[in-house]
C-alpha positions in Angstrom: 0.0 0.0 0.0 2.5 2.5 0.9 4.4 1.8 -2.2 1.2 2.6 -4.5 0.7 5.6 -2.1 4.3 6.9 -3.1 4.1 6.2 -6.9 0.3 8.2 -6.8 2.1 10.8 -4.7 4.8 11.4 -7.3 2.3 11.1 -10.0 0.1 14.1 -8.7 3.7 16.6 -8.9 4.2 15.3 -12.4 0.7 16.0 -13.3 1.2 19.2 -11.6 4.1 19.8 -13.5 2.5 19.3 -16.5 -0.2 22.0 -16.0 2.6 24.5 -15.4 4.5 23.1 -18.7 0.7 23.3 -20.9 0.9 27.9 -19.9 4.7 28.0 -20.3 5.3 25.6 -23.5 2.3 25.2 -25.3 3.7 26.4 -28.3 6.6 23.3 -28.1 6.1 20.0 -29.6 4.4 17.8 -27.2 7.6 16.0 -26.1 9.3 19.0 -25.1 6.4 19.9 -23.4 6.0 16.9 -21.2 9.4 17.0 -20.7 9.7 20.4 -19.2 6.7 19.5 -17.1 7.9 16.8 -15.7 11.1 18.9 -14.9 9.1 21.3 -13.3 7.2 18.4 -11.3 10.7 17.2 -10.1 11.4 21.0 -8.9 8.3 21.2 -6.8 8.7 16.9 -5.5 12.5 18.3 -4.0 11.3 21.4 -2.8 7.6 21.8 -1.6 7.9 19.3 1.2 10.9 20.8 2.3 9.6 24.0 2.5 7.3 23.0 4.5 9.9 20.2 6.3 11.8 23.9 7.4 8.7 25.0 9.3 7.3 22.1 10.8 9.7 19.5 10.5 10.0 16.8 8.1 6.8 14.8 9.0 3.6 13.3 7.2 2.0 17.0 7.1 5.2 18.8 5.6 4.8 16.0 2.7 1.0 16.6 2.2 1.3 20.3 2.3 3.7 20.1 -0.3 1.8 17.8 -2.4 -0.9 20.2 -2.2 0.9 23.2 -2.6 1.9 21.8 -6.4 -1.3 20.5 -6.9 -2.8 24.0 -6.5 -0.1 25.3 -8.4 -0.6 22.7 -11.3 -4.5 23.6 -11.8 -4.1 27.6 -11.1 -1.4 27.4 -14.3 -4.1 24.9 -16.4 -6.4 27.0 -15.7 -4.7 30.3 -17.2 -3.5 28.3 -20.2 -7.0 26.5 -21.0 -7.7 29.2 -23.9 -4.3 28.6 -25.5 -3.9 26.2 -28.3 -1.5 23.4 -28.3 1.1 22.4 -30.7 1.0 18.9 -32.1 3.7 16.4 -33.7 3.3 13.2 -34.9 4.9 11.0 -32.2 6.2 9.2 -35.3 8.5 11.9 -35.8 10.2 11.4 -31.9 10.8 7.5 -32.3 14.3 8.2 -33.0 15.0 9.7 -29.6 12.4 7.6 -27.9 14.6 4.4 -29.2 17.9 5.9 -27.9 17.0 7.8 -24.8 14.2 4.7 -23.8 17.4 2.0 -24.5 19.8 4.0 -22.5 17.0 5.0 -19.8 16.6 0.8 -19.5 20.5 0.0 -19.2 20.3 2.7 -16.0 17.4 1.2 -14.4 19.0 -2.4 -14.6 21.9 -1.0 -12.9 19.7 0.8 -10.2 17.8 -2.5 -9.6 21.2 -4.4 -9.3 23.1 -1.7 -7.7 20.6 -0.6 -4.9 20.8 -3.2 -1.7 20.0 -6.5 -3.6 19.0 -8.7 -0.7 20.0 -12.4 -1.2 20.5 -15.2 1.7 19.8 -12.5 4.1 22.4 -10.1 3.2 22.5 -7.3 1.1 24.5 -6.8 -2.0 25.5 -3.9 -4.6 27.2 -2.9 -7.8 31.4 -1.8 -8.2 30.1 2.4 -8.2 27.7 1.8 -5.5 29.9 -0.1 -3.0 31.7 3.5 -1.5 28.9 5.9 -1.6 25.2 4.3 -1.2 25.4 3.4 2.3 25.8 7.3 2.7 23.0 7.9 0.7 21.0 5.4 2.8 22.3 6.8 6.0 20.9 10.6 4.6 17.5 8.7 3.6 17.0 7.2 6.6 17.8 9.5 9.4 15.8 12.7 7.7 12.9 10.5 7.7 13.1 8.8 11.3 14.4 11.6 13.0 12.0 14.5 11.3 15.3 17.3 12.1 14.6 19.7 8.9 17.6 20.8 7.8 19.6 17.3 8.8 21.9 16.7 11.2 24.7 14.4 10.5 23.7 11.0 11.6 27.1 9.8 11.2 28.7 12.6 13.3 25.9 13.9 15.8 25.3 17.8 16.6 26.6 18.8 13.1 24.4 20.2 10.2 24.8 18.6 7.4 27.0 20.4 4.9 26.0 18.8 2.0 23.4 19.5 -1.2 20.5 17.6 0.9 17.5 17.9 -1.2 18.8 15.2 -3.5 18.2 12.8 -0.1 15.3 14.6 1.2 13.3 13.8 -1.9 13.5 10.3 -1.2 13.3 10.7 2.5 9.8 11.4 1.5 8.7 8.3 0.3 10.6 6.2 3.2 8.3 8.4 5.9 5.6 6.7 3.7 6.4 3.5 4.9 8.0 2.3 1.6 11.1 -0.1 2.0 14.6 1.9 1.5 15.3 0.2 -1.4 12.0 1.3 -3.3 12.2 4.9 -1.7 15.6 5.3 -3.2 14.9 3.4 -6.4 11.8 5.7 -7.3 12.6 8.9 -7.0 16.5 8.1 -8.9 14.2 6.5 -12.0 12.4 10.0 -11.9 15.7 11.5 -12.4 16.9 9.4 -14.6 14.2 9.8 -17.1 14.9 13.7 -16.6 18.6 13.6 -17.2 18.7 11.1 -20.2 15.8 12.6 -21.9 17.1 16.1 -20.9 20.8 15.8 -22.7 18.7 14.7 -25.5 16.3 17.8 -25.7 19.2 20.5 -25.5 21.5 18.8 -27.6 18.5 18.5 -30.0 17.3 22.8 -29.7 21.1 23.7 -30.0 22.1 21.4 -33.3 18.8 21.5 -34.8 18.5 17.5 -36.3 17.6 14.9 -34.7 20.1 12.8 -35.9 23.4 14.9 -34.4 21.5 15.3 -31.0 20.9 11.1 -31.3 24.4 10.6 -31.8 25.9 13.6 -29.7 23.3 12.1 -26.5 25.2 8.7 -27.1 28.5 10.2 -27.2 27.9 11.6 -23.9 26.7 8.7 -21.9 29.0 6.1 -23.3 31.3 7.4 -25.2 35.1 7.1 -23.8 38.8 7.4 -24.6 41.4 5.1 -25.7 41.6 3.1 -22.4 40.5 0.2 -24.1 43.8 0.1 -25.6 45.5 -1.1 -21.8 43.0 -4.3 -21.7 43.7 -5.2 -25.5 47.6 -4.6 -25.7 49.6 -8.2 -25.5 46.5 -9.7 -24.8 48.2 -13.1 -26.4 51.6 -12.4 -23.6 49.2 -12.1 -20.9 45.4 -13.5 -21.8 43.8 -12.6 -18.4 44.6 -8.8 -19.4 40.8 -8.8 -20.7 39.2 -11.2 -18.2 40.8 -9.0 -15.2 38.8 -6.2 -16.6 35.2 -7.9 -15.3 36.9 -8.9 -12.0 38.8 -6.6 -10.5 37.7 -4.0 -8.8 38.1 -0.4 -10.6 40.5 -1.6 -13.2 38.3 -0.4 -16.5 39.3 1.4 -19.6 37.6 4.8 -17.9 38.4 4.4 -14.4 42.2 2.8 -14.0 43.8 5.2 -11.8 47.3 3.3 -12.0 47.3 3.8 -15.9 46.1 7.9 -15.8 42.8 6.7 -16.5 40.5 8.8 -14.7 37.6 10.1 -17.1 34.8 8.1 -15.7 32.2 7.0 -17.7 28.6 9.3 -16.6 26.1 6.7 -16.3 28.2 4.1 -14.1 30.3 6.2 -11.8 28.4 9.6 -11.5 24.9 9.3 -12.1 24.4 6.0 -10.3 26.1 6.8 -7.2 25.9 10.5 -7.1 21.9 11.3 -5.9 23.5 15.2 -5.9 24.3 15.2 -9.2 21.4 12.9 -10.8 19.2 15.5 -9.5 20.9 18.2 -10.5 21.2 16.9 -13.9 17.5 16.2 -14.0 17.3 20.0 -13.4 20.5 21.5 -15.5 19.7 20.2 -18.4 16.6 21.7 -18.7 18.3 25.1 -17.8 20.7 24.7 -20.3 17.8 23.8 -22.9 16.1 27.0 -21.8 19.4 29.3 -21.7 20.2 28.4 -25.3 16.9 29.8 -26.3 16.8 33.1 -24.4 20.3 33.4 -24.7 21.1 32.3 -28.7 17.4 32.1 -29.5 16.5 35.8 -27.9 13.3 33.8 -27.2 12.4 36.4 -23.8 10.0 34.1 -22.8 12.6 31.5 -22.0 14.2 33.3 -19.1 11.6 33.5 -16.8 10.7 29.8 -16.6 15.2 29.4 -16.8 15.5 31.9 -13.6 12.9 29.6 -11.3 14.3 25.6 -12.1 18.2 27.7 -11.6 17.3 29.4 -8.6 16.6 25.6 -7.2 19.7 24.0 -8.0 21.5 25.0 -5.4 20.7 23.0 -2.4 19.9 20.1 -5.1 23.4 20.6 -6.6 25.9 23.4 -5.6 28.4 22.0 -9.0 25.6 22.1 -11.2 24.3 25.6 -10.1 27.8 26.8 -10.8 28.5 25.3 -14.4 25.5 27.3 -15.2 26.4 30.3 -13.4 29.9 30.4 -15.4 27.8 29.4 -18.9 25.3 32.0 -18.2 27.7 34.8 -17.1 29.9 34.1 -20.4 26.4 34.2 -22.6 25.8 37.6 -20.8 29.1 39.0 -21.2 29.1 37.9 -25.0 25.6 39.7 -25.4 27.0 43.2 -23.9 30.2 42.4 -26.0 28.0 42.5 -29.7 25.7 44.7 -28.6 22.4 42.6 -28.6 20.4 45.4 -27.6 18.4 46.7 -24.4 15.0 44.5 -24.9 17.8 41.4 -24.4 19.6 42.8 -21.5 16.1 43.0 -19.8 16.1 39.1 -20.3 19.1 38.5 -19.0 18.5 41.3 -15.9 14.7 39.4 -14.9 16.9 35.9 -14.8 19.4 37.1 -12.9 17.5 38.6 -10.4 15.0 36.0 -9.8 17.7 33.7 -9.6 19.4 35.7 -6.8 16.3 36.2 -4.6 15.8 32.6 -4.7 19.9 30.9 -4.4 21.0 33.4 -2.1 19.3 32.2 1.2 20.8 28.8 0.2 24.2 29.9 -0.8 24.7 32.3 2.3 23.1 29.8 4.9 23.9 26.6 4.0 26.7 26.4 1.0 29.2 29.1 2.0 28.9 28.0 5.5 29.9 24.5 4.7 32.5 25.1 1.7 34.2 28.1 2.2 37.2 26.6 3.4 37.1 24.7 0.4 38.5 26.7 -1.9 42.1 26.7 -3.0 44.4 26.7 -6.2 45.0 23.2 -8.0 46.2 22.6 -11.6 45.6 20.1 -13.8 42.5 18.5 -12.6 43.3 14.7 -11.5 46.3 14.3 -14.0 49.0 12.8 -11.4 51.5 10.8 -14.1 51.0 12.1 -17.7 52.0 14.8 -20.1 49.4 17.9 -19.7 47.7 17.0 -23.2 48.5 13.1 -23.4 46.5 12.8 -20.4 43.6 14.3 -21.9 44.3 12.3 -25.7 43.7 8.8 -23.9 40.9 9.8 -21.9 38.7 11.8 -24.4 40.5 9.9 -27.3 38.9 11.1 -30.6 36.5 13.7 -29.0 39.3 15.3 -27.8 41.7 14.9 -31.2 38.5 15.6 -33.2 37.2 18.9 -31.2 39.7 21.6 -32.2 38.4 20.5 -36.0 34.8 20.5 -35.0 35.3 24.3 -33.0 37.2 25.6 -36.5 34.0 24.8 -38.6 31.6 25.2 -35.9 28.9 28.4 -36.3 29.8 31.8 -34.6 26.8 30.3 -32.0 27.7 27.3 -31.4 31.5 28.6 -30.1 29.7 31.2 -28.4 27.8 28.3 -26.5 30.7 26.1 -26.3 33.2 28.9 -24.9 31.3 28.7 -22.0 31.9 24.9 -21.6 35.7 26.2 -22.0 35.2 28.7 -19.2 34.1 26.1 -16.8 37.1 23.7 -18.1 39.8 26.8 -17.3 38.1 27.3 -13.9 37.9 23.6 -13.0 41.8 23.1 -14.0 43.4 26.3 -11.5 40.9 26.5 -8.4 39.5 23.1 -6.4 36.2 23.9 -5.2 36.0 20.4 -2.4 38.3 18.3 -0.3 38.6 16.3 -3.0 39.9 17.6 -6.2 38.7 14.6 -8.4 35.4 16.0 -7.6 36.0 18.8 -10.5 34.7 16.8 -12.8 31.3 17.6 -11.7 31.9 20.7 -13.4 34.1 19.6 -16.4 31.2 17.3 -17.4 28.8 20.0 -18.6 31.9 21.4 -20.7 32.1 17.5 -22.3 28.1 17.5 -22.5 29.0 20.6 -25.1 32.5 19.0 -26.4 30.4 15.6 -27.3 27.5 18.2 -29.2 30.3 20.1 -31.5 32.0 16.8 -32.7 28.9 15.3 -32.4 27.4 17.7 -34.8 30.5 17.6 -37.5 30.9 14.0 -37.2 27.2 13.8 -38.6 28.3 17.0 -41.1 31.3 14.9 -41.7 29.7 11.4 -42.8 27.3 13.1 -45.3 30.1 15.4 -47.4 31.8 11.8 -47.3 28.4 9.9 -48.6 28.1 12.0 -51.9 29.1 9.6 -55.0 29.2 6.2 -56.1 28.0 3.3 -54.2 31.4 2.5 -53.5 31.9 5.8 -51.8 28.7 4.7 -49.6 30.3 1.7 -48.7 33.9 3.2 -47.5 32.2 6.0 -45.5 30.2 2.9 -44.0 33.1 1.3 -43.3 34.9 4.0 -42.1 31.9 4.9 -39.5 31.9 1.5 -38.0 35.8 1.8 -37.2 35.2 5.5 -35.6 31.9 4.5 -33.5 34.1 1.5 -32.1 36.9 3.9 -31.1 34.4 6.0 -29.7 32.7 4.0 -27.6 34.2 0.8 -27.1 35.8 2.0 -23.6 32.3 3.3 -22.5 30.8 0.4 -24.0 33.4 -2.0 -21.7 33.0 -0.2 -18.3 28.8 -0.7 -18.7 29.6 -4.3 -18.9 32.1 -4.3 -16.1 29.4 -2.9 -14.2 26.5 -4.8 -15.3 28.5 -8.1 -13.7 30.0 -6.3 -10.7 28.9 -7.6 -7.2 29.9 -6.6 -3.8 28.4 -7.6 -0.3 27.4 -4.6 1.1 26.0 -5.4 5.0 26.2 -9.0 5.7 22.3 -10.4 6.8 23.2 -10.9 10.2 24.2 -7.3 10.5 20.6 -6.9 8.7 18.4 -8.5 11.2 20.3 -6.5 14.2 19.1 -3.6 11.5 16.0 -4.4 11.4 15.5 -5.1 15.2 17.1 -1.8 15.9 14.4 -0.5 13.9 11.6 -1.5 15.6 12.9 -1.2 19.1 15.6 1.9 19.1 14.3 5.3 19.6 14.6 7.2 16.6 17.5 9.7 17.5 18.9 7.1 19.7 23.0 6.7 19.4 25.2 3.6 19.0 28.6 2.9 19.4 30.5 1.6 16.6 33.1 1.3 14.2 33.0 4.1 11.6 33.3 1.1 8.7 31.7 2.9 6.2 29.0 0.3 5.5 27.9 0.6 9.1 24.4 -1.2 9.5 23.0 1.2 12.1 24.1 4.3 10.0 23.4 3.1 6.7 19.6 0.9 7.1 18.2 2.3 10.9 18.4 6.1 10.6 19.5 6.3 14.0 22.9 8.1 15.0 26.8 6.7 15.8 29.2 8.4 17.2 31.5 8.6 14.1 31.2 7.9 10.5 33.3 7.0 7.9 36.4 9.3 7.5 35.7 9.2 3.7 32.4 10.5 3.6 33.2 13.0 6.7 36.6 14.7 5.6 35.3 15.4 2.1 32.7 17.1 3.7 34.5 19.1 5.3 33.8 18.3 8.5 36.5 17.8 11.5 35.8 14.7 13.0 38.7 13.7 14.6 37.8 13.9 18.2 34.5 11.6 17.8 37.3 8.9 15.9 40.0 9.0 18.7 36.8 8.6 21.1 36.0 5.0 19.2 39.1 2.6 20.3 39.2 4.4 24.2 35.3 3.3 24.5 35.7 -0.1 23.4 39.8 -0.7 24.7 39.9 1.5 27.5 36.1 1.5 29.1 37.2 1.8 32.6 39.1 4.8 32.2 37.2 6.5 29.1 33.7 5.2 28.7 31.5 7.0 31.5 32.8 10.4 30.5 33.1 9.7 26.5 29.2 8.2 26.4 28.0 10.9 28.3 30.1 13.5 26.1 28.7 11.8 23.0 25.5 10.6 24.2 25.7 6.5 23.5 22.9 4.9 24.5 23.9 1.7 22.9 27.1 -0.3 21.9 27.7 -3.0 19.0 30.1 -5.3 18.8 30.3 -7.5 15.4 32.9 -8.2 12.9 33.8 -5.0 12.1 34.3 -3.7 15.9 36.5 -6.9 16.7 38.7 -7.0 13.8 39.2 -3.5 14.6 39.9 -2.9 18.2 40.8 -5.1 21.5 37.2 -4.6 23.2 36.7 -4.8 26.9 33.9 -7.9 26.7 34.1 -8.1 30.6 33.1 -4.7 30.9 30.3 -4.6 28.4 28.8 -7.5 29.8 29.0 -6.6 33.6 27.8 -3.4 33.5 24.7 -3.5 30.6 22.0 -5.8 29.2 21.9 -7.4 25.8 19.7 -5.2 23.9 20.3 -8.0 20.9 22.1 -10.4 20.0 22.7 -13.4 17.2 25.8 -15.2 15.8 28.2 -12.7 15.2 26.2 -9.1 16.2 25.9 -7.9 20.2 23.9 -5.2 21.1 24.4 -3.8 24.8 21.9 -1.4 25.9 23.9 1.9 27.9 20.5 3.4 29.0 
């Protein structure tokens, strides 16, 4: 029941979405149209409820008033647009796209599905990219929802707000307050942005190149195209046959993610968008923005700027990177328009988006992002490049986008390098100055300058083919020949690391960590707080909601967040009890302590203490759970 609940929930914002879509789009092709409404459905789903969630906590009626805050929304803007007349295409037309974006929309939802807490024998498995960050994730999902704090506290590192975009967890927060399993909670609201994101490269790449055909082949480009890494599995593969084999086995060794051999251009779909909630909902949202800035920017369509100014001015707090790419796109667009002159009606445009877009990131960006990141910022160059020559480095990781795009810029339209010198800005900004903790985290920017980079070869590659197809049969057939060769180097790398992950397998929590879970669950209070390793597939953190006393070093340091007194408390609690435990628990407010695998490989506990002084809040083969309080 709660399930159905949830998908009618999230069916009512799309509808809603759609209503706003029907005043702002009806001239658009009906596509575009449902596309942009279901963007704008995704905007109100992340944000209404936590508007809401900020008043009155995050609870059932924070939810409800948010679903009918877009619902009144989504009929007050059908209403206004009933007189207008709609555009209509033959879907016909769309089955390209619908064939491309549907197959690539099905490859990520098999990898969601097999990547997402697979539970077999008990335990509960995921995928290579989901193995680091989704017990995170799960740790954000959980404790929003059983501990109602709005804005979130750190479960992983109690008393400190979390410093993170935390809408991209909030929004399926939602559906776990519904009573929905975590798995399904997580599941739904990712295939919503999914759809957004794949469908949404699609759409822009489609209004900036004008065929269908170059935005097809650009949007595959994009999500699986990759560099010449393929050449490190293939090379004396007769010398040493397992060279190919060890690529489905071992873990992170593929032809777009090999750190040893400089390989560091991951590909999108299986190491960003699957693990990343932050920036598959941002994507879900940029995309659209960049689809609408094209046109009010390029276009000098002024109706696109309004509708532009109100999905950026939520990106923030969904997605500080992608609010930045943007802002840097944008600003560039701006600067070019005072720079030719384009006149005072287009200034106007370009004034209304930017101040919308201030009133509404501002209170994000001064209250939560510049309180979390502005230590953040230093000078860095040359991205993640730690062995390589400057330009080889990028050669084998782009591989022919990269060779191919200084061709593809020469013959590109004055527009088009108007639009793409903004990718280049974000690509200068991204090599000198590190914006996180960790500087491999840049490439959340440098994508949206390869979304661009994969449209302009894209584009000529297309341009390229059909100069090449004029003639004889025989010229048909070379240029045929000649294409197959050039879409293998393209994507066979891409291709490769889709199939790594499709096979990859990992035990995430083990199932009798699971059923101390799920007893937790039903028996804990929700903010009560356990002592425990800070193994960063923790059970309690990661599936209960509830608090421990420290988390994972490699989610909390690349947050930004000093942590190093709750870790230092960790071995004196369970090594030095009689000394350190009274003062430490009260200090850090344990009510319980576990003790399984993880906690005895890891320190010398005290079991004589534990078991004098508390009862056995739970216990089965290899878990303990002593009860403080």
């Amino acid at each position: 029941m709660a399930e159905l609940f949830s998908i009618l929930y999230l069916s009512l914002f799309a509808l809603s979405g759609l209503g706003i879509s029907r005043l702002f789009f009806y001239r658009d092709r009906p596509m575009i149209r449902i596309w942009l409404g279901l963007t704008f459905g995704m905007l109100m789903l992340i944000w209404l409820p936590a508007l809401f969630s900020f008043v009155f906590g995050f609870v059932l009626l924070s939810q409800l008033l948010g679903l009918f805050a877009a619902c009144l929304i989504g009929t007050v803007c059908w209403l206004l647009s009933r007189k207008k007349s709609l555009t209509a295409t033959p879907w016909k037309k769309e089955l390209p796209a619908l064939i491309a974006c549907g197959a690539l929309f099905l490859l990520c939802l098999v990898l969601l599905s097999s990547h997402t807490i697979v539970e077999r024998d008990g335990a509960l498995y995921v995928g290579q990219s989901t193995y680091g960050d989704l017990a995170m994730h799960l740790g954000f999902i959980s404790s929003i929802a059983v501990q109602g704090t709005f804005p979130p506290m750190y479960s992983i590192c109690p008393g400190i707000p979390v410093s993170y975009p935390f809408l991209s967890e909030s929004v399926g927060a939602t559906f776990y307050l519904f009573g929905t399993s975590l798995r399904f909670a997580t599941m739904l609201t990712a295939s919503y942005a999914f759809l957004l994101a794949i469908f949404g490269a699609y759409c822009f790449l489609e209004e900036w190149l004008g065929e269908k055909r170059k935005a097809v082949f650009s949007t595959l480009l994009f999500f699986v195209g990759g560099g010449f890494g393929f050449w490190y599995f293939f090379d004396l593969l007769k010398a040493n046959p397992g060279n190919l084999s060890r690529l489905f086995a071992a873990f992170y060794e593929t032809p777009t993610n090999f750190v040893s051999n400089g390989l560091r251009w991951v590909n999108p779909i299986a190491d960003m968008m699957i693990p990343q909630r932050a920036l598959l909902f941002g994507w879900s949202i940029l995309f659209a923005c960049l689809f609408l800035l094209y046109r009010g920017a390029i276009k000098k369509d002024g109706s696109a700027f309004l509708p532009l100014a109100i999905l950026a001015g939520g990106l923030p707090l969904i997605h500080t990177h992608s609010f930045l790419a943007l802002g840097i796109v944008s600003g560039f667009l701006l600067i070019r328009s005072f720079a030719i002159g384009e006149g005072k009606k287009q200034y106007a445009g370009y004034a209304k988006y930017l101040v919308i877009v201030l009133a509404l990131a501002l209170p994000q960006l001064i209250f939560f992002t510049f309180r979390g990141s502005g230590s953040f910022l230093k000078f860095h160059f040359n991205w993640a490049n730690e062995s390589d020559n400057y330009f080889w480095f990028y050669i084998k990781n782009f591989g022919l986008i990269a060779l191919l795009f200084p061709v593809a810029f020469l013959a590109a339209k004055k527009e088009d390098r108007a639009l793409v010198g903004g990718g280049l800005l974000i690509w200068v900004i991204a090599e000198f100055v590190q914006f996180q903790p960790n500087t491999y985290d840049n490439n959340k920017l440098l994508f949206i300058t390869f979304l661009l980079t994969c449209g302009l070869v894209g584009g000529w590659l297309i341009d390229a083919k059909d100069r090449l197809s004029r003639g004889a049969a025989r010229n048909r057939l070379s240029v045929g020949v000649l294409s197959v060769i050039v879409c293998a180097t393209l994507f066979l790398s891409g291709a490769l690391t889709l199939g790594r992950e499709y096979v990859s397998e990992y035990q995430l929590i083990s199932a009798n960590e699971v059923l101390a879970a799920d007893y937790v669950e039903e028996n804990a209070a929700p903010d009560a707080t356990f002592l425990t390793y800070n193994n960063h597939n923790n059970c309690i953190a990661a599936l209960t909601g509830r608090n421990i006393v420290c988390g994972s070093g490699s989610y909390l340091y690349f947050h930004g967040i000093n942590y190093a007194d709750h870790e230092i408390a960790l071995p004196l609690m369970y090594e030095q009890p009689e000394l350190y435990f009274d003062s430490l628990a009260e200090k850090y407010g344990v009510d319980y302590v576990l003790i399984s695998d993880a906690e005895r490989a890891n320190y010398s506990i005290d079991y004589d203490y534990f078991t004098e002084r508390f009862s056995v809040f739970y216990q089965n083969d290899s878990v303990t759970i002593f009860q403080v309080h």
